[in-house]
VEXROLO-937577 format. One record per atom (N, C-alpha, C): residue in three letters; x, y, z. Coordinates in steps of 0.02 Angstrom, whole numbers. Atoms other than C-alpha are relative to their C-alpha. Layout:
# VEXROLO-937577
{residu = ALA | xx = X | yy = Y | zz = Z}
...
END
This chain:
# VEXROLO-937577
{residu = UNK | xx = 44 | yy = -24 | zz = -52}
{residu = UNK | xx = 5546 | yy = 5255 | zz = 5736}
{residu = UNK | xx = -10 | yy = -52 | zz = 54}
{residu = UNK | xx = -8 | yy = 54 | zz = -41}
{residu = UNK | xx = 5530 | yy = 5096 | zz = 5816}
{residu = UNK | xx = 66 | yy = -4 | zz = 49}
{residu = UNK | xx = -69 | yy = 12 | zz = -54}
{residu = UNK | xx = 5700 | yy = 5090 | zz = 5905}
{residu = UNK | xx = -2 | yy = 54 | zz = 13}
{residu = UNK | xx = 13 | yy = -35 | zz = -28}
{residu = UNK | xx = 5676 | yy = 5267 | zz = 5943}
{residu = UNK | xx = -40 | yy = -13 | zz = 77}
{residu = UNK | xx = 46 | yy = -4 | zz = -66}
{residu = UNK | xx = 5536 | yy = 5230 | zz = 6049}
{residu = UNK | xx = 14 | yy = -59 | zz = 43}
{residu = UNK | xx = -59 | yy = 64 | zz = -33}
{residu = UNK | xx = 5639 | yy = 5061 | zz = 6110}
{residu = UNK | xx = 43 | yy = 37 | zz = 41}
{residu = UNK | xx = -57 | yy = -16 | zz = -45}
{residu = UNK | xx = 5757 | yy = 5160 | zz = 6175}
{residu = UNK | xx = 11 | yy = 79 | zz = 44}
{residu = UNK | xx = -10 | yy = -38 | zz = -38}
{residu = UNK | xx = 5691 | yy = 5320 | zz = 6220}
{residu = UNK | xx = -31 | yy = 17 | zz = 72}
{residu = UNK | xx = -2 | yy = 1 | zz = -76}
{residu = UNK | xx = 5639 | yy = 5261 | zz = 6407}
{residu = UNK | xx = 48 | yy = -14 | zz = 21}
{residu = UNK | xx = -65 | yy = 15 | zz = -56}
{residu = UNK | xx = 5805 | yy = 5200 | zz = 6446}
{residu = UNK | xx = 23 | yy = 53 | zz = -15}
{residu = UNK | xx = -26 | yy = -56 | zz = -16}
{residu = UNK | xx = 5849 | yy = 5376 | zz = 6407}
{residu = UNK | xx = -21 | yy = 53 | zz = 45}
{residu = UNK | xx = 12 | yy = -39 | zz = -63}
{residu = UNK | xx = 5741 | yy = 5446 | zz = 6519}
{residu = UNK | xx = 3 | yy = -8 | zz = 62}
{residu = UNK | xx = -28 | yy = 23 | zz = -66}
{residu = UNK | xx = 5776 | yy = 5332 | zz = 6659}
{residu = UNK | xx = 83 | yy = 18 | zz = 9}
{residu = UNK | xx = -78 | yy = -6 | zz = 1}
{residu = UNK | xx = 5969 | yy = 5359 | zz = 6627}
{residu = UNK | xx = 6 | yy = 76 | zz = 33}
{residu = UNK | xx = 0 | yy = -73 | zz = -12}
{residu = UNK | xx = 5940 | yy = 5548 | zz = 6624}
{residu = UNK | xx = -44 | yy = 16 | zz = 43}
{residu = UNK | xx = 18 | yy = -10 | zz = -65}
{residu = UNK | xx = 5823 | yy = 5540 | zz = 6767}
{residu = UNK | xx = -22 | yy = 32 | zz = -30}
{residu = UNK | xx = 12 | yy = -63 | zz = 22}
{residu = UNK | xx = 5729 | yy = 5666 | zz = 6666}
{residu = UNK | xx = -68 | yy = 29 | zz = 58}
{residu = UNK | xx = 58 | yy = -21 | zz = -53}
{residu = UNK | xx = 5612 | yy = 5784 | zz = 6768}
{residu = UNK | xx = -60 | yy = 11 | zz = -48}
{residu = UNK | xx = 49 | yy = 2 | zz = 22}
{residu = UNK | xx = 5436 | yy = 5831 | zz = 6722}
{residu = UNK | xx = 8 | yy = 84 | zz = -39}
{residu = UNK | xx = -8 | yy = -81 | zz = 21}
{residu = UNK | xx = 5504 | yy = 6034 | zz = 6704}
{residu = UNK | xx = 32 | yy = -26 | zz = -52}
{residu = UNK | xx = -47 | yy = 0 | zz = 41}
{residu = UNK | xx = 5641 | yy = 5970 | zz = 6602}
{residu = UNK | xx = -44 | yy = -37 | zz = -75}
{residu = UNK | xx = 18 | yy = 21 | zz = 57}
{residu = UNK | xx = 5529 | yy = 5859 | zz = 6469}
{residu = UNK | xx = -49 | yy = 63 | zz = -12}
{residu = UNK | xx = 15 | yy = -42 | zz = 21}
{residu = UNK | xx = 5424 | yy = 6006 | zz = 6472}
{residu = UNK | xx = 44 | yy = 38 | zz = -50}
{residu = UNK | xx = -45 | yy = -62 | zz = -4}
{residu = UNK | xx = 5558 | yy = 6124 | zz = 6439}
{residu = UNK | xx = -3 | yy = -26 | zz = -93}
{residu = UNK | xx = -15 | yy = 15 | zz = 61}
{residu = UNK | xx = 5603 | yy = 6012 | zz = 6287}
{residu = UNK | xx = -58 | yy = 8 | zz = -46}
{residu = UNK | xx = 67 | yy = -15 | zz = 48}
{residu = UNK | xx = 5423 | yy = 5999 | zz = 6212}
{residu = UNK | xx = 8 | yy = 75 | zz = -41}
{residu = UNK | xx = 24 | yy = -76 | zz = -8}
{residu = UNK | xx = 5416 | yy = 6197 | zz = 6229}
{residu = UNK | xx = 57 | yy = 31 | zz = -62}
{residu = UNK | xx = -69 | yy = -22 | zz = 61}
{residu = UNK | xx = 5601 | yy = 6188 | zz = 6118}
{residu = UNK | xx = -33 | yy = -31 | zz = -57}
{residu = UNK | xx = -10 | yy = 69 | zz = 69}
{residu = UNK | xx = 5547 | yy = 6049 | zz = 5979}
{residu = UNK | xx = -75 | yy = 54 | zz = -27}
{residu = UNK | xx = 61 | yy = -26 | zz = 29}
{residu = UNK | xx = 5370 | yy = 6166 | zz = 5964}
{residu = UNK | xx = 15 | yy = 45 | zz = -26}
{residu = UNK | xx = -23 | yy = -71 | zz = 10}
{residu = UNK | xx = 5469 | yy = 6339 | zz = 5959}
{residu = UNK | xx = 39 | yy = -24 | zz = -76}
{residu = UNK | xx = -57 | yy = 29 | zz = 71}
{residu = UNK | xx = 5601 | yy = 6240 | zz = 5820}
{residu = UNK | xx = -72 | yy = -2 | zz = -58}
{residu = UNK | xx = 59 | yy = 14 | zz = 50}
{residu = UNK | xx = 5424 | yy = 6180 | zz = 5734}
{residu = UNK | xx = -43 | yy = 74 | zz = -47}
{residu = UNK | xx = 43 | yy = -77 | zz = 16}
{residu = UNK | xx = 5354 | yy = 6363 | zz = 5729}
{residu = UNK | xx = 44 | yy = 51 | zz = -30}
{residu = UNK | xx = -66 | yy = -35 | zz = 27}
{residu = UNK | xx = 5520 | yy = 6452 | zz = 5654}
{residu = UNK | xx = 4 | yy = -49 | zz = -67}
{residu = UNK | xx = -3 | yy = 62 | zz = 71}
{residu = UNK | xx = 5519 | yy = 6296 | zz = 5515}
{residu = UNK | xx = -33 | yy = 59 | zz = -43}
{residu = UNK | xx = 20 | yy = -46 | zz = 65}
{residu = UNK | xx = 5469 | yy = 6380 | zz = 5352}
{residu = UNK | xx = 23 | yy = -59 | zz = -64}
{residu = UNK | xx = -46 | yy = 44 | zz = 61}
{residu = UNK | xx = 5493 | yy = 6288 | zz = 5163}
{residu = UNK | xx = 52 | yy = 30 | zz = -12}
{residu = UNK | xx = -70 | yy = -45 | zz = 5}
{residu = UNK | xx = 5636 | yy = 6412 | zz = 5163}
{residu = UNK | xx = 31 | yy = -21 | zz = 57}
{residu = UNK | xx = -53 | yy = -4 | zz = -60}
{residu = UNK | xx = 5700 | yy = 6392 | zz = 5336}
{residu = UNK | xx = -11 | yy = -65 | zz = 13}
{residu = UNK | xx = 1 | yy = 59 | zz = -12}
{residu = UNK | xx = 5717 | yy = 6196 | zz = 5388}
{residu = UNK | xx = 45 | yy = 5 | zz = 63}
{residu = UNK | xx = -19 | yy = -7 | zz = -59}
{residu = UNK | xx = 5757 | yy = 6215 | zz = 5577}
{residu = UNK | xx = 2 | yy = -67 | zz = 33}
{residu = UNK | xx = 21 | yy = 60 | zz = -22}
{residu = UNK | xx = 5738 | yy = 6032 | zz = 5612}
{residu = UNK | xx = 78 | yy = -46 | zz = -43}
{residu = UNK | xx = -87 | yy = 6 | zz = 54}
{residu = UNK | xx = 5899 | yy = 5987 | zz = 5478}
{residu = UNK | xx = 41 | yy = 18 | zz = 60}
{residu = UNK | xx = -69 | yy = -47 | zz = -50}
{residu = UNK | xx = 5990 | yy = 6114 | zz = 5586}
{residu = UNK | xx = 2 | yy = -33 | zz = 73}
{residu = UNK | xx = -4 | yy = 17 | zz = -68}
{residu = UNK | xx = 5959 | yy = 6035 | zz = 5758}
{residu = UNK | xx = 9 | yy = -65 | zz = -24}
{residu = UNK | xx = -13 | yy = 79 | zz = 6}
{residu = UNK | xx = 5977 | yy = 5848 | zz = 5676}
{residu = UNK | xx = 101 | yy = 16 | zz = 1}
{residu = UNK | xx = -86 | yy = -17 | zz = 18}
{residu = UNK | xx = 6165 | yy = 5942 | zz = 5625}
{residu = UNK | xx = 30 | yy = 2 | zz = 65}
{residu = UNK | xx = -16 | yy = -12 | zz = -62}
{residu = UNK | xx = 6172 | yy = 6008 | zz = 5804}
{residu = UNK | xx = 4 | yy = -87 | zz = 31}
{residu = UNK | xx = 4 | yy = 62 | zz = -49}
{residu = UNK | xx = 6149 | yy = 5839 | zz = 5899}
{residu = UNK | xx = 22 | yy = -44 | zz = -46}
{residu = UNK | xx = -25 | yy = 29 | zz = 21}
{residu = UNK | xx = 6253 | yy = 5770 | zz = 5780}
{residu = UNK | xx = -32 | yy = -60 | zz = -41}
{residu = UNK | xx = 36 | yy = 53 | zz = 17}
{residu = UNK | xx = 6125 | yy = 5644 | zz = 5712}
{residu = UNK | xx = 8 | yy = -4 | zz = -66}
{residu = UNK | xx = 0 | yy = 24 | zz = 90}
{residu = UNK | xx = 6146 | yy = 5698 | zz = 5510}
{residu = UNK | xx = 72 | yy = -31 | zz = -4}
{residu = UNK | xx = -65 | yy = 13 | zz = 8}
{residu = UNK | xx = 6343 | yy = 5665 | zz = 5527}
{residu = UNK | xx = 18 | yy = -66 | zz = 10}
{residu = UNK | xx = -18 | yy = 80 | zz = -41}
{residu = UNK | xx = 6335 | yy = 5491 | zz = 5629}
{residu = UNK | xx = -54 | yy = -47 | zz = -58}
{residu = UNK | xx = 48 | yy = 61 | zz = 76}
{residu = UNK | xx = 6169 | yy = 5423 | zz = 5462}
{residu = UNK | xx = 56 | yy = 15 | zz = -45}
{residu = UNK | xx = -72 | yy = 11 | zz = 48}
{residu = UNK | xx = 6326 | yy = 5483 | zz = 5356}
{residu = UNK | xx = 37 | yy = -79 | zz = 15}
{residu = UNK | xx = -37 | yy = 60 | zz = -11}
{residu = UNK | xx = 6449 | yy = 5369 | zz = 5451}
{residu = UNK | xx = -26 | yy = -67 | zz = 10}
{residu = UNK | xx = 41 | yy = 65 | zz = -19}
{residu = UNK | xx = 6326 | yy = 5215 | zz = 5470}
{residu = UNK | xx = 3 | yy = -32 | zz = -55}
{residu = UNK | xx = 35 | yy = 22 | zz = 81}
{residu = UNK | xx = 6294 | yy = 5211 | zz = 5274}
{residu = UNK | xx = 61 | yy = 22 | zz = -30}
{residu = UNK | xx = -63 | yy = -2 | zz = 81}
{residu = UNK | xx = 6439 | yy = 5252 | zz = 5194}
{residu = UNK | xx = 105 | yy = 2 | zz = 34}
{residu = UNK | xx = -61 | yy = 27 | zz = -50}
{residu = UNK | xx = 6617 | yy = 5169 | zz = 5281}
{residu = UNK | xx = 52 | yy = 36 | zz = -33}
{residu = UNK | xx = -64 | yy = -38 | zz = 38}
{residu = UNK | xx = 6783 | yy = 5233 | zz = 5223}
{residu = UNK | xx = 61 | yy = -44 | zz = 7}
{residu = UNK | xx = -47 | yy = 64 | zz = 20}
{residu = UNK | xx = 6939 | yy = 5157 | zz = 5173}
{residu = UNK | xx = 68 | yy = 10 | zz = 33}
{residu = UNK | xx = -65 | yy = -6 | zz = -47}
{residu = UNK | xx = 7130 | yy = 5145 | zz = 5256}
{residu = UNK | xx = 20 | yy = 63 | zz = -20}
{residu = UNK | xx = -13 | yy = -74 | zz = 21}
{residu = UNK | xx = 7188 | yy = 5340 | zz = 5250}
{residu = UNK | xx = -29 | yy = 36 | zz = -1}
{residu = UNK | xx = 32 | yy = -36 | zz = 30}
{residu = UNK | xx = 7042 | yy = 5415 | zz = 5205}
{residu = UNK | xx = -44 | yy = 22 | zz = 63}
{residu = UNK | xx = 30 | yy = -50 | zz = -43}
{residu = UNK | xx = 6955 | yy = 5546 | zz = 5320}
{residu = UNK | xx = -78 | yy = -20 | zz = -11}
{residu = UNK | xx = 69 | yy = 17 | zz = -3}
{residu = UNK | xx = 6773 | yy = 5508 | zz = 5374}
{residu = UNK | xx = -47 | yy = 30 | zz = -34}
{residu = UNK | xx = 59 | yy = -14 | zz = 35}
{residu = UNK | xx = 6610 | yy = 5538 | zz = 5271}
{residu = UNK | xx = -9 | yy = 94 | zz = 45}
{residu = UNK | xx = 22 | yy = -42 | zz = -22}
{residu = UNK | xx = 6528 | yy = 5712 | zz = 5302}
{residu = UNK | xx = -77 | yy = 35 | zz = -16}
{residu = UNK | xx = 82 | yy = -26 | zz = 15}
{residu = UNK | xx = 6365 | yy = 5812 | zz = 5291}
{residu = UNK | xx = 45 | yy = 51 | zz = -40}
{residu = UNK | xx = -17 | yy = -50 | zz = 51}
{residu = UNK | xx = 6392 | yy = 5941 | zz = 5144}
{residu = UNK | xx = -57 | yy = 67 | zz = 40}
{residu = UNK | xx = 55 | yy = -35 | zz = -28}
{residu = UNK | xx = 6311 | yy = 6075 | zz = 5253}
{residu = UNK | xx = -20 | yy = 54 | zz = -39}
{residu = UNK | xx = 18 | yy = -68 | zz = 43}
{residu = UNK | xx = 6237 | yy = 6239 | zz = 5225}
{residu = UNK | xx = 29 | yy = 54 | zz = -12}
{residu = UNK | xx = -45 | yy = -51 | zz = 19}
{residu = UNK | xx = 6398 | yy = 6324 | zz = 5211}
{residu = UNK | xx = 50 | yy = 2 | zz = -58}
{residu = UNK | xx = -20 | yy = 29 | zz = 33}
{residu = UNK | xx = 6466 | yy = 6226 | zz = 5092}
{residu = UNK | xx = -5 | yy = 44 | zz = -98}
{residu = UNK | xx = -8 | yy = -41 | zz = 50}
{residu = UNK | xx = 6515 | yy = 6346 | zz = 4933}
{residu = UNK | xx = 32 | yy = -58 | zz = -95}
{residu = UNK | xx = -12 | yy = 49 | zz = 58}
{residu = UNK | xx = 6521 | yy = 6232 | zz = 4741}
{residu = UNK | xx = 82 | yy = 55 | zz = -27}
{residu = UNK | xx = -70 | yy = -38 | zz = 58}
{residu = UNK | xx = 6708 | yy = 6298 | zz = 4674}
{residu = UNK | xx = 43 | yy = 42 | zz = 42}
{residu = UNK | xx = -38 | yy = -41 | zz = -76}
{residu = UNK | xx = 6765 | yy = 6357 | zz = 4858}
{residu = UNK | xx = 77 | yy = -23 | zz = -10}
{residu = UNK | xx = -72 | yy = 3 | zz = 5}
{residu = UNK | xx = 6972 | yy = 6369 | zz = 4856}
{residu = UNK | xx = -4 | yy = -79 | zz = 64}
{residu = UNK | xx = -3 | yy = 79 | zz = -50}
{residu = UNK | xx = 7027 | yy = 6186 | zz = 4939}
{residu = UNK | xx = 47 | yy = 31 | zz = 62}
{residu = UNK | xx = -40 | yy = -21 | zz = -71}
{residu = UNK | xx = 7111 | yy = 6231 | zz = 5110}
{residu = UNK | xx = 48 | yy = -80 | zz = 23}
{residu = UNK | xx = -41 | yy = 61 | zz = -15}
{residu = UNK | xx = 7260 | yy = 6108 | zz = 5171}
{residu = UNK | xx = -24 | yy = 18 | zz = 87}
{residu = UNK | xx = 16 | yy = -10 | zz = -60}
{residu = UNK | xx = 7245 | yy = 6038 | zz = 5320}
{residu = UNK | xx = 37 | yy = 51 | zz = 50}
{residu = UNK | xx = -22 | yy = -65 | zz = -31}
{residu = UNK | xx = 7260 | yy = 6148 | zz = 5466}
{residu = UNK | xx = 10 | yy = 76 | zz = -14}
{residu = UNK | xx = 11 | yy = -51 | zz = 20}
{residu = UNK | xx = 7225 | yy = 6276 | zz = 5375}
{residu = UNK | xx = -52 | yy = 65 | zz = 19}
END
């Protein structure tokens, strides 16, 4: 949380953000908050979207010569699913 808040004025100076536009966002992060449920976790799903659960994967867990990068096991993710080759 600390480097969050370290670094999220140089994102608003970068992005020039307007006063409609941080609105706008509030008005999203409250609507995401109010759709949350202990069943529905809408806040997961937008960390997935903006890529943020995939990149604490790759931070914490490196990979070795050959081997295809870490991943999030998302919520589509079936236990005993047929393996698909690549390009498949």
């Amino acid at each position: 949380m600390q480097a969050l808040v370290r670094h999220l004025p140089a994102f608003i100076r970068e992005a020039r953000l307007t006063e409609a536009e941080w609105q706008h966002a509030i008005d999203f992060l409250t609507a995401v908050g109010h759709i949350t449920t202990d069943r529905r976790q809408e806040f997961v799903l937008l960390s997935d979207v903006l890529g943020a659960s995939v990149q604490t994967i790759n931070v914490n867990h490196g990979t070795t010569a050959g081997a295809t990068e870490a991943t999030v096991v998302g919520p589509f993710f079936a236990k005993g699913s047929p393996e698909i080759p690549m390009g498949g």
